[in-house]
C-alpha positions as CSV (number, residue, x, y, z in Angstrom):
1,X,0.0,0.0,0.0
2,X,1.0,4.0,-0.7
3,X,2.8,5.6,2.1
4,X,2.2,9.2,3.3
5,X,5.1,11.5,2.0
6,X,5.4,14.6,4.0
7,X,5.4,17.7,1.5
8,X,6.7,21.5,3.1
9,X,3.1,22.8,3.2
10,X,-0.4,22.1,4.3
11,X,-3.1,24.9,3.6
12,X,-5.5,25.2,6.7
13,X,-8.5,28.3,6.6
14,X,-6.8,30.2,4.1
15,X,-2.7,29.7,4.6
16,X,0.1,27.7,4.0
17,X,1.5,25.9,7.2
18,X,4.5,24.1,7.9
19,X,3.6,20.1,7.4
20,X,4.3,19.2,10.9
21,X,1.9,22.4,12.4
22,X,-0.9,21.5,10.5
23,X,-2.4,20.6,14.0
24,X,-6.0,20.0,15.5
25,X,-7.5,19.8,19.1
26,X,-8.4,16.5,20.3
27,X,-11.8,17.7,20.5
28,X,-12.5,18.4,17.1
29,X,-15.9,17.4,16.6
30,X,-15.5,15.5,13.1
31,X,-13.3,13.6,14.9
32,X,-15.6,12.7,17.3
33,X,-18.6,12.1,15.6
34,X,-17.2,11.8,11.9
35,X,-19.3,15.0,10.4
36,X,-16.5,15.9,7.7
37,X,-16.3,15.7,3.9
38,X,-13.1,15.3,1.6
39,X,-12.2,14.7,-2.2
40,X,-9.5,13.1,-3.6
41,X,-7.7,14.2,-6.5
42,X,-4.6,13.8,-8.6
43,X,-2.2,15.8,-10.1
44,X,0.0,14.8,-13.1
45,X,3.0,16.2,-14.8
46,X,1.9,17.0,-18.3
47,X,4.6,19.1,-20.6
48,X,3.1,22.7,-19.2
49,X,4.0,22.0,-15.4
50,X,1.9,19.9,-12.7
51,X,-1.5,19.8,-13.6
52,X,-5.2,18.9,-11.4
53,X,-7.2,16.3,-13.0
54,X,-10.8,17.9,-13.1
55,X,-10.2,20.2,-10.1
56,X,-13.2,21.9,-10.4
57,X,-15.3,19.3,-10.7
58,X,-14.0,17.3,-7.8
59,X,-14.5,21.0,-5.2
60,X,-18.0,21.2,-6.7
61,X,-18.8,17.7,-5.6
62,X,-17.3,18.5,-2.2
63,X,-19.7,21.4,-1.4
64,X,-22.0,19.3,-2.7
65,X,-21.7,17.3,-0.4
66,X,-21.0,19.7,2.3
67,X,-24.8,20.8,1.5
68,X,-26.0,17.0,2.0
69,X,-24.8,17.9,5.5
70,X,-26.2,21.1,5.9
71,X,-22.8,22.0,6.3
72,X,-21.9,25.6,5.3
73,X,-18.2,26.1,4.1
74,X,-17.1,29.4,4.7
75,X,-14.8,29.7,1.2
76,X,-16.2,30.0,-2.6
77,X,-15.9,27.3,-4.6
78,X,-13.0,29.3,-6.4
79,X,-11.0,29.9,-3.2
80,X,-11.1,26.3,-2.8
81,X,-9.8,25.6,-6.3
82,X,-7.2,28.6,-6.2
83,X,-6.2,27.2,-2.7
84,X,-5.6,23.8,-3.9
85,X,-3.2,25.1,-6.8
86,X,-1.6,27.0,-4.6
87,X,-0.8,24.2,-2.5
88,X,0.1,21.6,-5.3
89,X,2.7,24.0,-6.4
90,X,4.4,25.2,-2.9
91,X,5.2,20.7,-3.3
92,X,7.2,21.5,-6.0
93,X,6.5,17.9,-7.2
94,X,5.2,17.0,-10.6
95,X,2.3,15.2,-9.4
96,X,1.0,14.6,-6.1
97,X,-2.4,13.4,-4.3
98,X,-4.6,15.5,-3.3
99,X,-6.9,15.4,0.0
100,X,-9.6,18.7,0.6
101,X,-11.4,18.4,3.7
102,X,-14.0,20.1,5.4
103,X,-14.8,19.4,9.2
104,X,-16.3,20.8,12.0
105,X,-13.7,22.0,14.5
106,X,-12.6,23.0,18.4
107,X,-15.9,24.5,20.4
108,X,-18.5,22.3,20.5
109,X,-19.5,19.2,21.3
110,X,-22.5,16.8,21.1
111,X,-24.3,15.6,17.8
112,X,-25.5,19.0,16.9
113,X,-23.4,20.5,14.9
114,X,-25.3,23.5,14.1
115,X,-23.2,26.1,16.8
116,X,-19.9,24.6,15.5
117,X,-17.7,26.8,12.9
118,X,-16.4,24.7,9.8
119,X,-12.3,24.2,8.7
120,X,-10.6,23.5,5.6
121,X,-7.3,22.3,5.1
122,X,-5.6,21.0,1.8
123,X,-2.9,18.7,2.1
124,X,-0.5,17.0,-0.9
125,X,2.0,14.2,-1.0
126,X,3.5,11.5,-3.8
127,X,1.5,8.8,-3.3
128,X,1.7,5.9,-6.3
129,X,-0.6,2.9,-7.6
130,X,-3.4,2.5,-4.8
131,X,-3.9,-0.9,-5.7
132,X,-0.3,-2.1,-6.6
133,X,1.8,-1.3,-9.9
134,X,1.1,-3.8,-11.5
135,X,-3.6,-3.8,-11.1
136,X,-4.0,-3.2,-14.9
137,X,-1.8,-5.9,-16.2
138,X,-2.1,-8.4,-13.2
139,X,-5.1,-7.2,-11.9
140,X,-6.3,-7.5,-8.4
141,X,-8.3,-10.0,-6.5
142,X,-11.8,-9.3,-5.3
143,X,-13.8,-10.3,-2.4
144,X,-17.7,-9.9,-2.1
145,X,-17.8,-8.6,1.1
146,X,-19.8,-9.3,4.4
147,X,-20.6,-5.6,4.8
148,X,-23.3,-4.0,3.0
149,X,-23.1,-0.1,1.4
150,X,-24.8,2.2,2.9
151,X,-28.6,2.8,2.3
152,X,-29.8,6.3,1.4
153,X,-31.9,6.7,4.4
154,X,-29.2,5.1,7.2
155,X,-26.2,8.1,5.5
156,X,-26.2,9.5,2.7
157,X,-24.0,7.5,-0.1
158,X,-24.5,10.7,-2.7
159,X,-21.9,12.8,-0.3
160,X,-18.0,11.9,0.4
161,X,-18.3,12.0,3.9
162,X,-15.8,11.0,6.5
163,X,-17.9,8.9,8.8
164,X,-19.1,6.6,4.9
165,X,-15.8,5.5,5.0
166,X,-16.3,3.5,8.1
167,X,-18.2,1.6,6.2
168,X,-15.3,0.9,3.0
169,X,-12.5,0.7,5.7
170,X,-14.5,-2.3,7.1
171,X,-15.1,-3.9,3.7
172,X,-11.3,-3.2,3.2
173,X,-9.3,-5.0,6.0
174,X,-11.5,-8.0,6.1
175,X,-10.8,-8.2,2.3
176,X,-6.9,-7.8,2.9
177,X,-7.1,-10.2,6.1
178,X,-9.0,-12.7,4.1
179,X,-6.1,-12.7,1.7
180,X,-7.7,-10.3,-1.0
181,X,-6.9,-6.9,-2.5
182,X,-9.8,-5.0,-2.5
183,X,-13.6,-5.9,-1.4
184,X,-16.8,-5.8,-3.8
185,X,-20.2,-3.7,-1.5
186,X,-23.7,-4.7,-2.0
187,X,-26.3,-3.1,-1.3
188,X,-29.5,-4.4,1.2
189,X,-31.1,-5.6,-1.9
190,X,-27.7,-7.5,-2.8
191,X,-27.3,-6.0,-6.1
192,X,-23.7,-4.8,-6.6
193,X,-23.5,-1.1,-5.5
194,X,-19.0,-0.4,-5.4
195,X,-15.6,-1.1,-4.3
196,X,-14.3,0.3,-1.0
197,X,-12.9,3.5,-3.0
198,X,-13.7,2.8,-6.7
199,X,-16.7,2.5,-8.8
200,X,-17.1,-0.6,-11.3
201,X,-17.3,-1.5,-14.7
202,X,-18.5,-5.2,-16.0
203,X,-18.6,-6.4,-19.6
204,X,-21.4,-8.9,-21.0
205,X,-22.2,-9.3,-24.1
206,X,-19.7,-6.5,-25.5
207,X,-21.8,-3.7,-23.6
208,X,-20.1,-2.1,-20.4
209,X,-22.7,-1.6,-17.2
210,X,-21.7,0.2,-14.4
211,X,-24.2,0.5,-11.1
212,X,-26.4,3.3,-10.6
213,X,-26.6,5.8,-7.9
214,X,-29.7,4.2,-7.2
215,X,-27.5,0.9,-6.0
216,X,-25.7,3.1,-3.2
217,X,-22.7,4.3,-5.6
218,X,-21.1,7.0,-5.4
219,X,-21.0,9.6,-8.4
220,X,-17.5,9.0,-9.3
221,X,-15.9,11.8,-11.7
222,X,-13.2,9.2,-13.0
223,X,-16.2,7.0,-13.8
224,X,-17.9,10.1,-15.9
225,X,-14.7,11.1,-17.4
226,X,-13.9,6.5,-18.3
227,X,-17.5,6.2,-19.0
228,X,-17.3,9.5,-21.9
229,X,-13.8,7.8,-22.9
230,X,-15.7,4.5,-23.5
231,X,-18.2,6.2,-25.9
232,X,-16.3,7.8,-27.8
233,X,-14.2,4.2,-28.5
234,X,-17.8,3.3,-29.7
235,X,-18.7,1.3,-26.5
236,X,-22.0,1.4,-25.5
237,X,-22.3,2.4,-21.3
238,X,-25.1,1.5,-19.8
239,X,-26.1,2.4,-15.9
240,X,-27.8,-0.5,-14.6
241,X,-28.3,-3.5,-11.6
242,X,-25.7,-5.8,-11.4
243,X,-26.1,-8.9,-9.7
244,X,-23.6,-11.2,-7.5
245,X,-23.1,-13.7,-10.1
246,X,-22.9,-11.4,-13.0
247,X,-19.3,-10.7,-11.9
248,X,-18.4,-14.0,-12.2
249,X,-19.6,-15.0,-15.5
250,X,-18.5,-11.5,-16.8
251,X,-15.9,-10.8,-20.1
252,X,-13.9,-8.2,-18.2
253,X,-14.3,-6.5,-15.1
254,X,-12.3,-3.2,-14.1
255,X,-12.7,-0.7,-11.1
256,X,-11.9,3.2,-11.6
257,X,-11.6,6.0,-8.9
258,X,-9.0,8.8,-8.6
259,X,-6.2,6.5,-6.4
260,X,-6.8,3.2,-8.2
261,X,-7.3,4.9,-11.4
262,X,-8.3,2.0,-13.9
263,X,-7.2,-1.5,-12.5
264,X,-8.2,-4.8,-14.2
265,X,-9.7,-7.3,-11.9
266,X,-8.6,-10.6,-11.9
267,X,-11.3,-12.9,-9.8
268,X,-14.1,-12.3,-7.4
269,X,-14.5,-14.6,-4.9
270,X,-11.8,-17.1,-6.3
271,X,-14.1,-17.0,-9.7
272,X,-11.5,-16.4,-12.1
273,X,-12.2,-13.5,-14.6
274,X,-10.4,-12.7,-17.9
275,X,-7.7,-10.0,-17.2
276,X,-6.4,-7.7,-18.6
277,X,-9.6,-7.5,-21.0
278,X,-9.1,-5.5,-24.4
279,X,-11.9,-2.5,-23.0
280,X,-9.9,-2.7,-19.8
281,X,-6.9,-1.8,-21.8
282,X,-7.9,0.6,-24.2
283,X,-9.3,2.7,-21.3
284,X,-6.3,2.4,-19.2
285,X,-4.2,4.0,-22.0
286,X,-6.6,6.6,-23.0
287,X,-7.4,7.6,-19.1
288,X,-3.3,8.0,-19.1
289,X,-2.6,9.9,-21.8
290,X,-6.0,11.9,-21.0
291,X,-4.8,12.6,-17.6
292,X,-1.4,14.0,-18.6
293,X,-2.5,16.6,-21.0
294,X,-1.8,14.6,-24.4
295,X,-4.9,14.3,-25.9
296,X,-6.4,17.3,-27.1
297,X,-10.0,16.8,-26.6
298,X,-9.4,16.1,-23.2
299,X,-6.8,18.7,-21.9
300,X,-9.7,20.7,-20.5
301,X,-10.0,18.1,-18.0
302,X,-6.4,19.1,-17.0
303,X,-6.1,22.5,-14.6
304,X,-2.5,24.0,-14.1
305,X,-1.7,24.3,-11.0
306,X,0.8,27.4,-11.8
């Protein structure tokens, strides 16, 4: 697995701090009661400097979320985005990770979180392959997993928030303890919903499906930007129910998010699965080259940092 870097600077409400004093009080309240949201982005060296892979896209999905919450961020979607620039380039790295989060802070506590003021802090470090070098020609081992996702009316699964991720980091360790890399959520209905972190594709028949909202997945913007790659290849994307034992009678399956990016998937539940597919592939290339800048109908995806 990645491990955390330290970079010079951390942004926190509106400056740059030194790494090691980008501090809270053990009384935050999101770390109490887990009432935060985040993002997580990329930047890539392209040939004009470090730039974020659909930075404004990924802050607009984070006050969305903040809004799920009826929590009120006290920065402009625009200081967010100029903040996070800011801070990829005071790295000095040509690419980096990404993580925005907003959290209720010191002053109150108890579940209400309507007296307690709201922080944001950017942080950025080198962080490689989240599911190994090698997930898109290897690819990585799956495990249906005991836990289910989240139902819409238990926490919302629309918003990125910290306290979902219980949920995923659960579905993750007993994946990685059971000798697996990564862990397959279903929903309460037992249709297929997501990974821990990434959303899923599965081939049948030549068409690509990937779940709907509706099946607890989150609205991933590496799945928009693979699934608008996919059609214009000429593959048809459909949004639709996927059941347990589709996956295991599937041509190719593949997971996408912004840390695994696209990774092939070798077997779920011991069920062997054809890997790496040819849809796999050609996405995995395109999403690269997309990513860094060199193919022109995509460079608007890509936001300098400087």
């Amino acid at each position: 697995m990645p491990t955390l870097v330290p970079t010079p600077k951390i942004w926190m409400n509106g400056k740059l701090v030194n790494w090691d004093d980008a501090k809270v009080h053990v009384l935050t309240h999101t770390l109490h009661y887990g009432t935060g949201v985040f993002e997580g982005i990329r930047a890539y060296e392209t040939a004009e400097g470090p730039a974020v892979f659909r930075l404004t896209e990924h802050i607009e999905r984070l006050f969305r979320s903040a809004h799920i919450l009826g929590m009120e961020i006290p920065f402009t979607v625009q200081q967010i985005i100029d903040a996070t620039k800011e801070t990829v380039a005071s790295t000095g790295l040509p690419g980096c990770y990404i993580r925005p989060i907003a959290y209720y802070g010191y002053g109150e506590m108890g579940l209400n979180t309507l007296p307690c003021s709201v922080d944001v802090a950017i942080a950025c470090w080198p962080w490689g392959a989240y599911l190994g070098d090698d997930a898109m020609t290897k690819g990585v081992r799956m495990k249906i997993s005991s836990w289910k996702r989240l139902d819409h009316n238990m926490l919302p699964p629309a918003a990125k928030t910290v306290a979902n991720y219980a949920n995923s980091s659960l579905a993750k360790v007993e994946a990685l303890k059971a000798g697996y890399d990564e862990a397959i959520l279903l929903n309460n209905e037992g249709l297929v919903s997501e990974c821990t972190g990434e959303n899923l594709f599965v081939v049948r028949g030549g068409s690509v499906i990937t779940p709907p909202l509706s099946a607890g997945a989150l609205e991933g913007i590496t799945q928009a930007s693979v699934i608008t790659i996919l059609e214009d290849l000429g593959y048809k994307v459909d949004k639709g129910n996927i059941a347990r034992s589709d996956l295991y009678i599937a041509e190719e399956i593949f997971c996408v998010g912004t840390a695994a990016e696209v990774s092939a998937i070798n077997s779920v539940d011991d069920r062997k699965v054809p890997c790496p597919g040819p849809i796999a592939k050609q996405v995995a290339e395109t999403y690269g080259k997309a990513v860094r800048g060199q193919i022109p109908k995509y460079k608007h995806w890509c936001e300098l940092a400087k």
